[in-house]
N, C-alpha and C positions, 0 to 999 in steps of 0.2 A: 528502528521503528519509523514509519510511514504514515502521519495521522493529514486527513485530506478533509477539509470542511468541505467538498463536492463531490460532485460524481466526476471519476476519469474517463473521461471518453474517447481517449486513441494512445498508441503505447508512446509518443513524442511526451507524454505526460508524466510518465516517469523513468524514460530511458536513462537519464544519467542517475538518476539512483540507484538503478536495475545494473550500469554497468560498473557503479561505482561495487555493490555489493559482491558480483564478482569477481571483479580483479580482488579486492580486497578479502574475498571467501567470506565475508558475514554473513550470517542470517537475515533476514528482514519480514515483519510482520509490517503489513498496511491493513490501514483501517481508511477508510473513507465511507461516502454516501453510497456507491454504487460502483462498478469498473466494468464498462463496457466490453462486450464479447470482443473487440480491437484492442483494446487495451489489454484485456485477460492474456488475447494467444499468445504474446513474446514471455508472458509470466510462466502460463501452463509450459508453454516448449522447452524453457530454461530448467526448470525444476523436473521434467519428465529426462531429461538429460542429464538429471544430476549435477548441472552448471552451478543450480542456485537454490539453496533453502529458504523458501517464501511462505507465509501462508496469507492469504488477503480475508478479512473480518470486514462485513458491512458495518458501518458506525453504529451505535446504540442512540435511539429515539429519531425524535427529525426537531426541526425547526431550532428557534434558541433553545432549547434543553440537549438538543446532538452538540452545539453550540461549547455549551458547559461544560459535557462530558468528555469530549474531545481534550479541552482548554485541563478539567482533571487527570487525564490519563497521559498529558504531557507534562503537567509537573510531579505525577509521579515517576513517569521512569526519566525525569530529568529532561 
């Protein structure tokens, strides 16, 4: 799990997570603000490939409430 208090705006912004998942075969759900159309295509290429099981979720709310809900949804799943 990939939680991002911003928007990604180019794929340098989560390349090592992208390559750690990967090598490693994990799943990975990101949540962040928004993932720019640069950021998205090493995501969609990966997963159209079958490289990588991703799904990206825009965060829930904005301002300090995305804040909170973020901050909840990472001491749930630890």
């Amino acid at each position: 799990l990939l939680l991002v208090d911003k928007k990604i705006t180019n794929a340098k912004d989560v390349f090592n997570v992208l390559e750690g998942a990967v090598k490693d075969k994990f799943p990975i759900v990101i949540v962040a603000e928004g993932i720019e159309q640069e950021a998205m295509a090493p995501i969609i290429k990966n997963k159209l490939r079958g490289v990588l099981k991703v799904a990206a979720v825009k965060a829930p709310a904005f301002g300090q409430r995305k804040s909170h809900y973020l901050d909840d949804i990472a001491i749930l799943t630890g």
